[in-house]
N, C-alpha and C positions, 0 to 999 in steps of 0.2 A: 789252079788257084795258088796262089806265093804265101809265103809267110806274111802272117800277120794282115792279111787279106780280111776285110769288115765287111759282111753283107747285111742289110740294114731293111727289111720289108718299111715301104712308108706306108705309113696311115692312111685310110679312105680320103676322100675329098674332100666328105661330107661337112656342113656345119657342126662345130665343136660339141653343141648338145644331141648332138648325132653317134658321136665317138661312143662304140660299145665300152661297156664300165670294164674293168679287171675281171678276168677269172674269178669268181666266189671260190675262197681258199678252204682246200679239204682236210679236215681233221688228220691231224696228224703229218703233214705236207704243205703247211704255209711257213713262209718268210718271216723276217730277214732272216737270208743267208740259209737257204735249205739247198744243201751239196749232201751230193751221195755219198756214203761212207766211204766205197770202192764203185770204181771206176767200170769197172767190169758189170755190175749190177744195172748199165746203162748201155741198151742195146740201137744200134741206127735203121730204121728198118724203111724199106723202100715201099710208097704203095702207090699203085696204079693212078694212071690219068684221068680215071672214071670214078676216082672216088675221091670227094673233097677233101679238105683237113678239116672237117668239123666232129665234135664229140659225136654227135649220132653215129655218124659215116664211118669214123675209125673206128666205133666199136661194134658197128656191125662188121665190120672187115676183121679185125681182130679176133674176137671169141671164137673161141672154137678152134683157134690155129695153136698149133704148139710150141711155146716158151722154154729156152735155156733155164733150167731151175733157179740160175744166179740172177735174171732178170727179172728186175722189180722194174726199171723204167724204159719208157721209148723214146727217142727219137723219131718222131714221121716227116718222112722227106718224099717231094715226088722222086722217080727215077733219076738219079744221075745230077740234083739240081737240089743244092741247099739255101735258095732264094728266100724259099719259105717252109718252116718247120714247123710243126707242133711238139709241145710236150706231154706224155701220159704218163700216168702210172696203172700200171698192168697188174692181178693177180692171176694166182695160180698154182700151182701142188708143187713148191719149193724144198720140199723133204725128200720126196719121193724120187722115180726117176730123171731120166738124166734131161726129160724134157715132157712137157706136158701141155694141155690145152688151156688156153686164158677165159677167165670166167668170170672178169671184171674191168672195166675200162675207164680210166678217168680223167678226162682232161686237166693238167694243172697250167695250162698255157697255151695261146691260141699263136697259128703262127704271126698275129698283126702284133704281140706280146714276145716275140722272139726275136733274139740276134743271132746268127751263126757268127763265129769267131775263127780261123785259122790263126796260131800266133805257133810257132814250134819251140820258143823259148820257154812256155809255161809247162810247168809241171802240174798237170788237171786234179793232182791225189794230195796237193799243196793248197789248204782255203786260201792265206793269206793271197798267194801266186795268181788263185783262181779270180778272185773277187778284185785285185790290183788289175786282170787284166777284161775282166768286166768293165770295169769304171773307165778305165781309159780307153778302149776300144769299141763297147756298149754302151755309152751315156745313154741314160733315161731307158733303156731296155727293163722290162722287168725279170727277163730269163735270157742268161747268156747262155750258149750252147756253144761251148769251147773244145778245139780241135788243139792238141796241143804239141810238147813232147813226145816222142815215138807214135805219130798220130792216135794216141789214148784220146777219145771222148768223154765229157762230163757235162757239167752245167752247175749253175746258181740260180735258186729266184731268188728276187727282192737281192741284190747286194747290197752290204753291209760293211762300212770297217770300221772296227771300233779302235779310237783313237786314243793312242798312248802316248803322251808324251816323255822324251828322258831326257833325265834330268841330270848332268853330268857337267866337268869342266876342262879345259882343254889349256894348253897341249896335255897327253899327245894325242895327234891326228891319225889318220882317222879317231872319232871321238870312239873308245873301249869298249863300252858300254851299249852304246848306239850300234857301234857294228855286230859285238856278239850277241846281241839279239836279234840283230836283224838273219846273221846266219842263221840261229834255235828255228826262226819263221820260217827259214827258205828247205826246212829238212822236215815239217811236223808238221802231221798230219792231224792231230786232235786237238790244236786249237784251235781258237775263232781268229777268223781274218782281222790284222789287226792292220793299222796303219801305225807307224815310228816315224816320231816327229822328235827331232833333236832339240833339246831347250840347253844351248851348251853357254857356257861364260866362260870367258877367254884370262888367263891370267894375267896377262899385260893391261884388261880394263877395271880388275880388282885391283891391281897397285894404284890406280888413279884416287884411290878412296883415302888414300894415307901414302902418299907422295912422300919419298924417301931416294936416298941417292945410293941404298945398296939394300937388295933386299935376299931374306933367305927363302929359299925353295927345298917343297920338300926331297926330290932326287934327280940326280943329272940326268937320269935316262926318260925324265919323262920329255926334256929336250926343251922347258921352258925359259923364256928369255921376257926382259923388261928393257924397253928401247932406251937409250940413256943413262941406265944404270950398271952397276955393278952387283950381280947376281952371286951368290953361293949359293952349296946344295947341302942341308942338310944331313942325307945321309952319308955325306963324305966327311962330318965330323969335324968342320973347319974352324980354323982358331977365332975362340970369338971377338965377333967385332959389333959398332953400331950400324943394327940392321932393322928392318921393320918383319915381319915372318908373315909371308902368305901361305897357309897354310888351315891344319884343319885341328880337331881336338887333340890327337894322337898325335900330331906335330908338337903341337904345344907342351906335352908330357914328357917328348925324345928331347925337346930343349931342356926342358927343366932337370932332366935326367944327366944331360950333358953339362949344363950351365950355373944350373942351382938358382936360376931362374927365369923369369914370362917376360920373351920381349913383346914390343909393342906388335900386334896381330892383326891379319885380315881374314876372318875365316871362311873359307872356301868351302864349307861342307856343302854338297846340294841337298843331301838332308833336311838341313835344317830352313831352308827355303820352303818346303811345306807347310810350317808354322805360320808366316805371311804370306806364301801365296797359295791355297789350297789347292787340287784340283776342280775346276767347275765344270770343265768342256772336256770328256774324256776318263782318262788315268794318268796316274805320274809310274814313272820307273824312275829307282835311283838310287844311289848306295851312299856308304859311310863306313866310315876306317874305324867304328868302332865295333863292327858288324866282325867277328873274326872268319866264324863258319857257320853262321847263320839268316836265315833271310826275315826278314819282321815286316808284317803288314796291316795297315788300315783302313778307312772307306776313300776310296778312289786310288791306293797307291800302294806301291810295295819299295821296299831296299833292299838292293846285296850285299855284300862284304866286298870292300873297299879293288881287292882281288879276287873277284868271282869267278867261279870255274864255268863253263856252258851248265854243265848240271843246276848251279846255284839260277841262272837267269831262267833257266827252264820251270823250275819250281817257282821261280817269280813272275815267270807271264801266265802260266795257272794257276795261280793263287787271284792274278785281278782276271782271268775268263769267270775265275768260279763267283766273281761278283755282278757278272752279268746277269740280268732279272728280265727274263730265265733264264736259264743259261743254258750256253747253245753246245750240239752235239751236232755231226753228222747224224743221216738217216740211212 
């Protein structure tokens, strides 16, 4: 099997009002987005040509047979052939020693509800990772069962991503904001699978709003340019001239500080873009220069400080999981 290899069981033939319903989801193991805390706690277990993949079947095969203490769920696969899987969840005397007999069997997934996955880029202990490559490799599956990085197994039912947009202005490129959170995602393990959607506004389409033949910016390295004009940077302090200032509140202050007074202004905060456009479909992420070292939040949205550290975005993509109703946990 290759990477990134999709194996897809197809549905019966039958007429649609034929189609068995979902699984009836078991307390405490329904969706969206129910991943294993660790990876480890998900065991692949092979079972015989004589015994179906149906609830009854696997649990009359199972009980009785002795469980890794760390295993709370299974894989059921026939031998040597992950065409079609089942999902369970197993109990059994997880305190105790270092292995014991199962004395509960539940199906959370039947295998015509399953996808196997092969992808060796994902990291399985990663939601975000997990549930990105759900959706694209799994469409419409309700359980992917992902093979991934260092062949670790996992799964998701029901995937889920809840959508963030950020809110940010560019240059510089890559957008700052956008990319250090999309790192926070690709290392953490305890948030919810989120999707990052860049809502960036480019400085050269904010000059078009107050059309000037020399405009100031706030600093050379963020590397911004306006086509046909003549640019200065702020914080190089340059002798003043007639300029329009693209900038943000804090700009406006280091002018006034330098100048002794407020040139004509476009202000670029994406802060303040919240006010008119709220979040409706999602969350917003987004910062503001007037944020020093602190992160402030409200319903559907958070800000960093202008220069945020990974810490500071970290504390800001927890702050909108913890607005999630309910809010989601590993199991």
């Amino acid at each position: 099997m290759t990477a990134a290899d999709t194996r897809r069981v197809p549905l019966s033939g039958t007429a649609q009002h034929d189609t068995p319903a979902p699984t009836a989801p078991t307390p405490g193991f329904a969706g969206p987005n129910l991943i294993p805390n660790r990876y480890r706690g998900v065991s692949v277990t092979p079972i015989p040509d004589d015994v179906p993949l149906t609830e009854q079947a696997l649990r009359d095969y199972l009980i009785g047979r002795d469980a890794y203490r760390r295993t709370r769920f299974v894989v059921a696969r026939k031998h040597g052939d992950f065409a079609q899987v089942a999902l369970l969840h197993v109990e059994h005397d997880t305190q105790g020693e270092l292995f014991s007999p199962v004395t509960a069997v539940t199906m959370l997934a039947r295998p015509d509800e399953c996808t196997f996955v092969v992808d060796e880029s994902v990291d399985t202990g990663i939601p975000s990772d997990l549930v990105r490559c759900a959706r694209e490799k799994a469409p419409g599956a309700r359980v992917a069962v992902i093979q991934g990085r260092y062949a670790h197994i996992s799964f998701v039912l029901e995937p889920r991503m809840l959508h963030v947009g950020v809110r940010e202005v560019v240059p510089p490129e890559p957008a700052k904001l956008l990319d250090q959170a999309r790192r926070i995602l690709a290392v953490t393990e305890n948030l919810p699978p989120m999707e990052l959607v860049g809502e960036l506004t480019d400085l050269a389409d904010l000059a078009t709003r107050l059309p000037d033949a020399h405009y100031l910016l706030p600093c050379r390295g963020s590397g911004g340019e306006v086509p046909g004009a003549t640019v200065s940077y702020l914080d190089e302090h340059p002798e003043k001239a007639d300029w329009t200032l693209l900038g943000c509140e804090r700009s406006r202050q280091i002018h006034h500080w330098f100048y002794g007074e407020d040139p004509p202004r476009v202000d670029f905060c994406p802060k303040r873009t919240l006010e008119a456009n709220p979040p409706t479909d999602g969350m917003v992420l987004t910062k503001c220069c007037l944020q020093e070292e602190h992160v402030e939040s409200g319903p559907g949205w958070v800000s960093v400080p202008w220069g945020a550290s990974l810490e500071h975005i970290r504390e800001a993509l927890a702050l909108l999981a913890a607005q999630e109703d309910p809010p989601w946990a590993p199991v």
